[in-house]
Each structure stands twice: as C-alpha cells, then as structure tokens.
MISE-92583 format. One record per residue (C-alpha): residue number from 1; residue in one letter; x, y, z. Coordinates in nm, 3 decimals, padded with zeros to 5 digits. Example, Ala and Ser with C-alpha at 12.3 -4.5 7.8 and 13.67 -1.06 7.14 Angstrom:
% MISE-92583
  segu  ropa       px       py       pz
     1     a   01.230  -00.450   00.780
     2     s   01.367  -00.106   00.714
END
This chain:
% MISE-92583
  segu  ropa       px       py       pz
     1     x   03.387  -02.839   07.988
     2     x   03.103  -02.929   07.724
     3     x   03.181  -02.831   07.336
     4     x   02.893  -02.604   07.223
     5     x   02.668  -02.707   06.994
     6     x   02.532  -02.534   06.668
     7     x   02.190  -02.640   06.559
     8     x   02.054  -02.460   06.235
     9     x   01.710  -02.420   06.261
    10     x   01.544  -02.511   05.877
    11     x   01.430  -02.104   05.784
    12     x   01.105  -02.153   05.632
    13     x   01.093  -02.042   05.246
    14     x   00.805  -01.823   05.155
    15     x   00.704  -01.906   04.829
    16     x   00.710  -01.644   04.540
    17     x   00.351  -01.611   04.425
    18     x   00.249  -01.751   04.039
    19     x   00.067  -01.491   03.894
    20     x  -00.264  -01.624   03.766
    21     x  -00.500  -01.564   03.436
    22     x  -00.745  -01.361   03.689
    23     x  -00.454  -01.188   03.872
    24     x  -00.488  -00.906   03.606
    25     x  -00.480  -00.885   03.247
    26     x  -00.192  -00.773   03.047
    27     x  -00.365  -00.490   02.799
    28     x  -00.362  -00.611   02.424
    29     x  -00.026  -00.564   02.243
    30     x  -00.262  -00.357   01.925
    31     x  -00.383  -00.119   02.166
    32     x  -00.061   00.112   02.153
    33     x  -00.037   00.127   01.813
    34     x  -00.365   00.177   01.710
    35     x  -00.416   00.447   01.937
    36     x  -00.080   00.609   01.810
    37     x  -00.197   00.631   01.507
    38     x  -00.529   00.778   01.571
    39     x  -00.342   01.101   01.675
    40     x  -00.257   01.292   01.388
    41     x  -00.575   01.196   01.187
    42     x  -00.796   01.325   01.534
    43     x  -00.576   01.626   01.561
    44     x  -00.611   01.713   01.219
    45     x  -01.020   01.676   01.218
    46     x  -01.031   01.914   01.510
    47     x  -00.780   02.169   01.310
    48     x  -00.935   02.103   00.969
    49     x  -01.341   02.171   01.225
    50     x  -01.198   02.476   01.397
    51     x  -01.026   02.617   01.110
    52     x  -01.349   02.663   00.869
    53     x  -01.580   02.771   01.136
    54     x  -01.291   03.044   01.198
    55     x  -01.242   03.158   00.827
    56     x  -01.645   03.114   00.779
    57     x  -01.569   02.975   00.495
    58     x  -01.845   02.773   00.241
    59     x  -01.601   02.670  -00.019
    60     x  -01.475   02.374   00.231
    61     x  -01.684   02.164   00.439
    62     x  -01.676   02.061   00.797
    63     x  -01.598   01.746   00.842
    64     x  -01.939   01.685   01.057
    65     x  -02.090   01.789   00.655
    66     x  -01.800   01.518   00.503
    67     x  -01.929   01.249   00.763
    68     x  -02.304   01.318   00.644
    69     x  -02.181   01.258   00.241
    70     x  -02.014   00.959   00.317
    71     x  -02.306   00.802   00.553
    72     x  -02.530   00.938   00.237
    73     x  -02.299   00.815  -00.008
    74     x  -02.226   00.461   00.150
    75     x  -02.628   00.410   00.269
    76     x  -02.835   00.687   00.141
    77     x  -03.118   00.814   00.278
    78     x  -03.044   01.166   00.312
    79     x  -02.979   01.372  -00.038
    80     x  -03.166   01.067  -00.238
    81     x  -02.937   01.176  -00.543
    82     x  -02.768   00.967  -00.803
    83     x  -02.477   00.922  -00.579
    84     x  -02.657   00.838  -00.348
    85     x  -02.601   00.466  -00.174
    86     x  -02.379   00.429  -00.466
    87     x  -02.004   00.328  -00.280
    88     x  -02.009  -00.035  -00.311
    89     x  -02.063   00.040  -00.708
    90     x  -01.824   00.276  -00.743
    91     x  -01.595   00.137  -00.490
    92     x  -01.599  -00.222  -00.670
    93     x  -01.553  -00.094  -01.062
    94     x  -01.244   00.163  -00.904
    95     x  -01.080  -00.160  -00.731
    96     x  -01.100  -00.383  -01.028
    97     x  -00.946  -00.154  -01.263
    98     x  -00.678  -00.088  -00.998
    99     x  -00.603  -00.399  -00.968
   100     x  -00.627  -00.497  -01.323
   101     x  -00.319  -00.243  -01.426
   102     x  -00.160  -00.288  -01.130
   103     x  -00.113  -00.677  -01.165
   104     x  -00.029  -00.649  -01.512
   105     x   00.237  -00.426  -01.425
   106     x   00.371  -00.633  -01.134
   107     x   00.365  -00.909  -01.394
   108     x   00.556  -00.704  -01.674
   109     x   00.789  -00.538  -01.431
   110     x   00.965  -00.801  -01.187
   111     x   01.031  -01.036  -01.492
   112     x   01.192  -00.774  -01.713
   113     x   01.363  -00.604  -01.382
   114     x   01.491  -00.930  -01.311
   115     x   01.629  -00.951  -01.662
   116     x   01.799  -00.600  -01.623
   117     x   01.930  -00.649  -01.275
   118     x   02.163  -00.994  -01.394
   119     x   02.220  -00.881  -01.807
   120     x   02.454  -00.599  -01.870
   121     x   02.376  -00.668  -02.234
   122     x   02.012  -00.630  -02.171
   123     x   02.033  -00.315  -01.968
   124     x   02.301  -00.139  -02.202
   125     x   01.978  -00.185  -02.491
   126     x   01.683  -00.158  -02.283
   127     x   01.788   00.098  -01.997
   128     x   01.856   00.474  -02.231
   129     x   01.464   00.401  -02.344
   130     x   01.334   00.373  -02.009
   131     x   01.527   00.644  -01.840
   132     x   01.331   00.868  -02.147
   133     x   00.986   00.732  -02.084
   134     x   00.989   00.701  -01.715
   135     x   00.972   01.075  -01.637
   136     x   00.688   01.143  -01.871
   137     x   00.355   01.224  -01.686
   138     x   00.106   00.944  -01.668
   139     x  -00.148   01.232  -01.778
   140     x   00.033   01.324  -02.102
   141     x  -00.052   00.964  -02.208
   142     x  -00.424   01.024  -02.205
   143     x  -00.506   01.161  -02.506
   144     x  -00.263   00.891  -02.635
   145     x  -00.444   00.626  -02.427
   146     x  -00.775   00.739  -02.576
   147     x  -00.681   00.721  -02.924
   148     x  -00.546   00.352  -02.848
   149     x  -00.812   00.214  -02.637
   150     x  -01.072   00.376  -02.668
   151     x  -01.314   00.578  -02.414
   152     x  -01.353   00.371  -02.079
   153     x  -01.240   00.101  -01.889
   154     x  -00.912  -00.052  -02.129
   155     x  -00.827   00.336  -02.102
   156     x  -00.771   00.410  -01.719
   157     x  -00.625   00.023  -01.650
   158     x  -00.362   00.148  -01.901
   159     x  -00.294   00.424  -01.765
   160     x  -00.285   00.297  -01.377
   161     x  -00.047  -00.013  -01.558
   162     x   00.177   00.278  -01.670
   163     x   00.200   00.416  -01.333
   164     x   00.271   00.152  -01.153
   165     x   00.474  -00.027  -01.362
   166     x   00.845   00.164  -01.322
   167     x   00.820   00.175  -00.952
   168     x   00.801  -00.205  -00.957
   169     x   01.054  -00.236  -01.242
   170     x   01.296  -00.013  -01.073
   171     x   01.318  -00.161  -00.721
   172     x   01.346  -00.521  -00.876
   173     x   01.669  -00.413  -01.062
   174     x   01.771  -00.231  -00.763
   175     x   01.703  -00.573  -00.562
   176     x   01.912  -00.797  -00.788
   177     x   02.211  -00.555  -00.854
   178     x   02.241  -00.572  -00.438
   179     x   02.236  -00.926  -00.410
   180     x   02.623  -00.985  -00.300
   181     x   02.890  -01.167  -00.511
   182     x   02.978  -01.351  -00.193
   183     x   02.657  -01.530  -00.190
   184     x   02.649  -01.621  -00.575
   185     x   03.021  -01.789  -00.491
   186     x   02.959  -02.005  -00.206
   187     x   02.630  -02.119  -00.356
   188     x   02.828  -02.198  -00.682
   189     x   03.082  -02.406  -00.418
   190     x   02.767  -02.566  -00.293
   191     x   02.700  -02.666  -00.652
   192     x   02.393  -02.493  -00.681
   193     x   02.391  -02.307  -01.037
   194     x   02.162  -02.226  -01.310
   195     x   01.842  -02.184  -01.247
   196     x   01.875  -02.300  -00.855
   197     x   02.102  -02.061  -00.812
   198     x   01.824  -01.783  -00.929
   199     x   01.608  -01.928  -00.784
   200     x   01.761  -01.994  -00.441
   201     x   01.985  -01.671  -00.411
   202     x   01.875  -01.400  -00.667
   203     x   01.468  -01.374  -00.633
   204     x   01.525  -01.444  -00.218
   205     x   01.787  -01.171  -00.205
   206     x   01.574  -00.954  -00.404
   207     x   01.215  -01.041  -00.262
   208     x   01.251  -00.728  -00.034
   209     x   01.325  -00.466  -00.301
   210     x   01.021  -00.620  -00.483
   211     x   00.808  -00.625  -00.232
   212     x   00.901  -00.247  -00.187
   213     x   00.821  -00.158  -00.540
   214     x   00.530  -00.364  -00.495
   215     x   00.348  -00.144  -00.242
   216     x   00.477   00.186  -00.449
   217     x   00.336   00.052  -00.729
   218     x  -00.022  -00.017  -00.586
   219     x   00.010   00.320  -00.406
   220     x   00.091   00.508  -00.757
   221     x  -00.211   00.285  -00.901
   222     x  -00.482   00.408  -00.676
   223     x  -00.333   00.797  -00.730
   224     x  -00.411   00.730  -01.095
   225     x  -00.711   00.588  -01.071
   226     x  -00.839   00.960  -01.071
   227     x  -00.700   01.045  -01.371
   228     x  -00.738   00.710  -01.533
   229     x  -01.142   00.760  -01.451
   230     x  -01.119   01.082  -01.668
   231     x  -01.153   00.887  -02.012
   232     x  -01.532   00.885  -02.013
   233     x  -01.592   00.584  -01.770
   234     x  -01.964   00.610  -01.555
   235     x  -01.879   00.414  -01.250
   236     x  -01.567   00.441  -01.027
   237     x  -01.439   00.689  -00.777
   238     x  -01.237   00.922  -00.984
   239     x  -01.552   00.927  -01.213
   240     x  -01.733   01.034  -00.893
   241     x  -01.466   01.306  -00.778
   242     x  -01.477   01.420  -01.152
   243     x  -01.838   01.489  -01.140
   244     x  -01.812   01.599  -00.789
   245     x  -01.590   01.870  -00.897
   246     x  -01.831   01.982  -01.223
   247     x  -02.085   02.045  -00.997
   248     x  -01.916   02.205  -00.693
   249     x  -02.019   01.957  -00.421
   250     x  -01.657   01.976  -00.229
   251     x  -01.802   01.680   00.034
   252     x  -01.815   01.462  -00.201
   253     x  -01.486   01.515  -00.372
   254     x  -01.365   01.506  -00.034
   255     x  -01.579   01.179   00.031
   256     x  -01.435   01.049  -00.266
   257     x  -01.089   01.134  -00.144
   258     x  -01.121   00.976   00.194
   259     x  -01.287   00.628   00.005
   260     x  -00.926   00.609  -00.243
   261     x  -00.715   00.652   00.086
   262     x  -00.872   00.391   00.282
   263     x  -00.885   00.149   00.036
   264     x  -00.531   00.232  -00.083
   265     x  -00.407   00.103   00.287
   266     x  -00.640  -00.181   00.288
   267     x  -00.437  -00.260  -00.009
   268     x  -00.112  -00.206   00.128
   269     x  -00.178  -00.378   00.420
   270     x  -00.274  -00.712   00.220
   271     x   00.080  -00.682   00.057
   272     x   00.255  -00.643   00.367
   273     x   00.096  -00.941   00.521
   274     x   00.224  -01.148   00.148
   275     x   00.542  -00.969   00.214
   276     x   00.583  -01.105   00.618
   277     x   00.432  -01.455   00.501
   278     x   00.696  -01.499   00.232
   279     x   00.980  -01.354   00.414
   280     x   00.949  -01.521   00.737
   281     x   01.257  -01.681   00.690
   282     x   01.395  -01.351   00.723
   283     x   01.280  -01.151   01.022
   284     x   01.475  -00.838   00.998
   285     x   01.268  -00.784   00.671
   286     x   00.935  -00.778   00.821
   287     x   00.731  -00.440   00.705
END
C-alpha cells in the first residue's frame, strides 16, 4: 500500500494594479473650499437681485447696475465722470494710509503690550488710562484730529492708528499673561534667562495672540479708513463713498463698499500667510 502524496500546486498571484498619473486625476484640494465659499456671497446676489425688482425700489441698485459702476469705476468708458477709471488712484492713496496707521500701531502696540503683559508695575500705572480711552469712538477724535494735524492725509492715518492700535495692544497682553509658569521654569533650569528667555519663550508663546490682534487691527483700520477720509482728503475710497453719498449715487457707495472689503481680505490673507510662515513650528496654530 503506497503513502499518498500531496503536491501543492504554486496559485498564481494576480497582481494589484498601480494606479497611474493618466489613470484619473484626483480634483484639486482648493476646489472645495473655494466653491464653499462662493455660496453665501451667490445666494445673497440673487436675494439682494430679486428683492429690489420685488419692492421696485430706485433708492438701491441691482447688483447688474453695481457691476456696471465698478467696470466704470475700475476702466471707464461708460459714465466718463470724474470717478470714472479712477480705482487704482483711489485704491492706492486708501491702502497707503491704511497701512501707514496701521503699522505704526502694530509698532506702538506689541512693544508696550509686551511691557504690560510681564510688569505688574507697569500695568498698575499704565492700564486705569487705557481702560478710559479705549472705549471712546474713533469718530469723537476727529474734530480733535483736525485741530492737531491738520485737514488731510496726517489726519485719517491718525485716526486709522487709533483704531487699530488697542486691538493689537490688547491681544499682545492677553498673549503674554497666558504664556505658562511651567515653561518660564524649565527654561530657567535649562539656563536660558534674560533676554533668551523672552525671546525664546515669551514672544513664541505669545506670537499667536499677536498675530490675532494683528488681523483685528488691520480689519478695524480699513473700517476707519471711511471716517478717517472725512477730514478733507481728495483721493481715497472713503473720500469716494463720501462724495458718493452727497450726491446720491448709491452704486457707487456700494462700489466703494465692495473695493474696502476686498482689499481688507487681501490684507488679511497676507497676514495669515506671515502668521503660518512664522509659526510653522507650531502646526496647531495655523489660521
């Protein structure tokens, strides 16, 4: 009687198929949220379009008439007025003055919040002043602002440097009072003190808080720019909305309106992107 044999037969292995550049295309990772956030400012056109031809309304525009102002207003060739072709102008002498207050306020405000945020002694003498200042409108300091400086230019940058400067001030403080005593001790065990140890542990911990105050201040700066613009300036965009207003032409004050918010994210976005490149150390605190 034979023993039975067993051969295994090799089972062939099918192999898995690489997927290949042309075997399709993964869709672009900014599709999603660009389209997301075309929504609400689609959905709102076609309220804000079905809404005035409802009321038949001619006090507000449709925003086919808005698209017509700014295509006039950016190129000209349609109303031939003085605003006409005129948004680079305006648009340029607007952004500088922004700009202007707002980075003498960043420069004014994260030193001296800084300051506050590690000296009791300089916060016990400094903070009662502030708290009485900071809720006084930015507008109740024009008259004040034209008495000081003058009618034009000095005038608004003031005013947008007032604006912006407590938002900044406030979230440094906030930034530096949060920094842990945990991390001040084990860098002190590390022997890092003095001015390493601000340097290394205070401003890092803090960068985010800044950074936040940052973007509130540059948002606050463009809202003022309107009211800045008020002290007798020619060129600018809340000169523009201002004269808009005086002579009733709604599209453009609405022109002027859309022009402020567009460049006001352009400018946020710009300190996001300083924000991600400076905290890339730190993930988590990506905008």
């Amino acid at each position: 009687m034979s023993d039975n044999v067993i051969i295994e037969l090799p089972v062939p292995v099918t192999a898995t198929p690489v997927p290949t550049a042309t075997s399709g295309k993964r869709p672009a990772t900014w599709r999603r949220p660009v389209l997301l956030a075309l929504i609400v400012p689609v959905v709102l056109l076609v309220l804000w379009s079905v809404l005035v031809q409802w009321s038949g309304t001619r006090l507000i525009p449709t925003p086919q008439a808005v698209a017509i102002m700014m295509w006039d207003f950016a190129f000209g060739g349609i109303y031939d007025d003085a605003f006409s072709a005129t948004l680079l102008v305006n648009l340029w002498a607007s952004t500088r003055r922004v700009f202007l207050g707002f980075g003498l306020a960043a420069l004014a405000g994260v030193p001296l919040g800084l300051m506050l945020g590690r000296s009791v002694l300089l916060r016990m003498l400094l903070d009662p002043m502030l708290s009485i200042l900071r809720p006084v409108p930015v507008t109740a300091w024009l008259p004040l602002a034209m008495i000081f400086f003058g009618l034009g230019a000095n005038s608004a940058i003031f005013l947008v440097f007032l604006g912006a400067f407590y938002p900044i001030m406030l979230n440094t403080v906030f930034g530096v009072r949060s920094v842990e005593a945990r991390l001040f001790e084990a860098a002190a065990m590390l022997g890092c003190n003095g001015t390493a140890q601000f340097r290394s542990v205070t401003l890092r911990a803090a960068l985010p808080s800044i950074f936040n105050g940052l973007r509130l201040g540059l948002s606050f700066a463009w809202i003022l720019i309107v009211v800045g613009e008020m002290t007798g300036v020619q060129t600018g965009l809340g000169a523009v909305i201002m004269d808009a207003r005086t002579l009733s032409r709604t599209d453009l004050v609405i022109t002027g309106m859309v022009v402020i918010g567009l460049a006001g994210f352009v400018s946020d976005r710009m300190i996001i992107l300083i924000n991600n490149r400076l905290m890339r150390w730190s993930p988590q605190h990506h905008a």
